[in-house]
N, C-alpha and C positions, 0 to 999 in steps of 0.2 A: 462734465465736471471732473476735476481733477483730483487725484488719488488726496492730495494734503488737503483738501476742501473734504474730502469722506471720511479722512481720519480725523482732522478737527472738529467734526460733528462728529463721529464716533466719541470722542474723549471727552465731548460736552455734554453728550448726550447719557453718558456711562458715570461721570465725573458728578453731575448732577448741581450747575450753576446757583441753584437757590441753596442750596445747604450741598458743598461741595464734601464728599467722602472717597473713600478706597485710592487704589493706586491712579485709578482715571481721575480723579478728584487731585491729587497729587499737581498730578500733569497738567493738569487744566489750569491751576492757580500758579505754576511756575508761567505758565502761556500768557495769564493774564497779566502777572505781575511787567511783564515786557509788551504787551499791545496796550495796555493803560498807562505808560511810562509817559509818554507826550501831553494825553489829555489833562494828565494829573499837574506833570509841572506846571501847565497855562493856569491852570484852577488853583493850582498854590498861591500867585500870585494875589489871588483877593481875597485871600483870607488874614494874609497880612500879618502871620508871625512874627513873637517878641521870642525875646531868649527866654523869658519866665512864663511864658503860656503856659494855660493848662488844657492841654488837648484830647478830643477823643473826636477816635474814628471810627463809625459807627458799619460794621462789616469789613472787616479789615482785610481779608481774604488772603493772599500770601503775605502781608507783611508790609511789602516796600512803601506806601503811601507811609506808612510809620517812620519807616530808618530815612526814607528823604526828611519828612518834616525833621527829625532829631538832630539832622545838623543846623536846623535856625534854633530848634530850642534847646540853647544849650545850658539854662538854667531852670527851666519847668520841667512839666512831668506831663508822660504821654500815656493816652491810655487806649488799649484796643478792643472794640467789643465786635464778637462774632457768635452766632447762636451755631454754626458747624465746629465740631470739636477737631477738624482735624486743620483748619484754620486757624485756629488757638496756636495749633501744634509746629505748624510752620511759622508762624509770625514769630513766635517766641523764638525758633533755630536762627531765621534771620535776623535776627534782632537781642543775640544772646546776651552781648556784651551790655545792653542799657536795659534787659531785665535784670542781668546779674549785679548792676550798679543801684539797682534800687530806681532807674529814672525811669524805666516804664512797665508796664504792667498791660496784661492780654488775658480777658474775663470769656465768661463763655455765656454769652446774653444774646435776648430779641430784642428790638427797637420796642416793640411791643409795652415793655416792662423795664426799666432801665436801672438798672441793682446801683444807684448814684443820689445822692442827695439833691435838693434843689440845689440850683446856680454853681453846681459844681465846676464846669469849666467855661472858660471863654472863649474858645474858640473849638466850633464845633463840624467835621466833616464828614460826609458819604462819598463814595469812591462807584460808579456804575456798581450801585445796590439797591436806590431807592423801589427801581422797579420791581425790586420782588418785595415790596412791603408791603404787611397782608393787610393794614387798614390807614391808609395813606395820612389823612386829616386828622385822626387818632393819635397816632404817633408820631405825629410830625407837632403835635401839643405835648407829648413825651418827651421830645427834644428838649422844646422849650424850654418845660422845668427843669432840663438839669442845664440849663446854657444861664450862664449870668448874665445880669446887667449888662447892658450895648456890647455884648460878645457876639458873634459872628458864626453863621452857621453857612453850609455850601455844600447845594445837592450837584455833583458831577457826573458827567455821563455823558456818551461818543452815540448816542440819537435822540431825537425828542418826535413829539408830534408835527406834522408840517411840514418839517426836512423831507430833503429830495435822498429819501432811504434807497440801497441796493436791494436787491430783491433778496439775495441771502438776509438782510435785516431785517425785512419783512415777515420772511418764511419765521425767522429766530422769534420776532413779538408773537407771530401764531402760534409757535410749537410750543414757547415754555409762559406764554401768557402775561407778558411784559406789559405793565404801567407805563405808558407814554405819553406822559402830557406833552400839550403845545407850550410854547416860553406864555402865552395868557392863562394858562391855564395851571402852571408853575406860580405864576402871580398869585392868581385866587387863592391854590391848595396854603399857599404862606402866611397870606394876607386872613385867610379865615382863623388858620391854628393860630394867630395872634401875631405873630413876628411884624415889624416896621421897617419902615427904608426898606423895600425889596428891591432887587437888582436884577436881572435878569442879562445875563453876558452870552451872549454867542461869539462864535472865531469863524471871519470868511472863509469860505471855500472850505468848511469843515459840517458833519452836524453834533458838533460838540457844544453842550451847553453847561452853565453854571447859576445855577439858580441862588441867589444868595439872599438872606433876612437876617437882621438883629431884633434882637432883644430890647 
């Protein structure tokens, strides 16, 4: 195994992926914000941005799923919720100039409890974080309530159950205890919390899924 494969698990392993902190917490969400850069734009596309959206991104982790979305919505308001505070803390650096404009805003929340009114926004998405949500069906009825009327939500994430995983994928669902539904099993977790029209997207030759439901 190679020395960038020991340190990449060193800095994931120290950084601490479900609630990412310290200087390894740092590093790690700079790493992700560029190994999620691909899956994220494929998953942009179905969510289907207006310029007036009002968006939130539910684990926002460095930021950039934010500052991409910001150049379609160039008359709504973006909002970022992350229960790690140091998540907060980069999102907001990346993203200074549309906190300092008043057009988006980065809270320090669980999916769990979502500090948002009903049918707050319309469009609603998760960036590879569902899997650490600590009561999947639960909170995925938390969404709901704050998604409006036929707004659009989108679980994204680079493995699901099924896919032909690397064994490093593997070892990573054992070590840090990863939620991996199958894409039927995405269906159901949707279909039960109440959401209609599920969609279930995968990309050949990838195990990149997007699990999508409205309102």
């Amino acid at each position: 195994m190679s020395e960038n494969i020991e340190k990449n698990r060193s800095v994931t392993e120290l950084g601490n992926p479900a609630k990412p902190c310290g200087s390894a917490g740092e590093e790690m969400l700079r790493g992700m914000n560029q190994r999620h850069y691909a899956v994220t734009g494929w998953a942009l596309k179905f969510l289907d941005l207006k310029i007036s959206s009002r968006v939130l991104d539910i684990g926002c982790g460095g930021g950039e799923t934010l500052r991409r979305m910001s150049e379609y919505v160039t008359e709504g308001h973006l909002t970022g919720a992350d229960h790690s505070s140091l998540s907060i803390e980069m999102s907001k650096v990346l993203n200074r100039e549309d906190v300092d404009n008043g057009k988006l805003d980065v809270v320090c929340a669980s999916v769990s409890d979502l500090p948002f009114e009903d049918n707050s926004f319309d469009r609603i998405i998760t960036v590879e974080s569902f899997y650490f949500w600590p009561e999947p069906e639960k909170n995925l009825r938390e969404v709901l309530r704050v998604l409006d009327t036929d707004g659009i939500f989108l679980i994204t994430a680079d493995i699901y159950g099924g896919a032909e995983l690397s064994e490093e994928d593997k070892e990573n669902i054992s070590k840090y205890g990863l939620f991996n539904p199958t894409p039927v099993e995405f269906r159901i977790l949707l279909e039960n919390a109440g959401f209609r029209s599920v969609t279930i997207h995968t990309e050949p030759c990838t195990n990149w899924i997007c699990a999508e439901g409205k309102k």
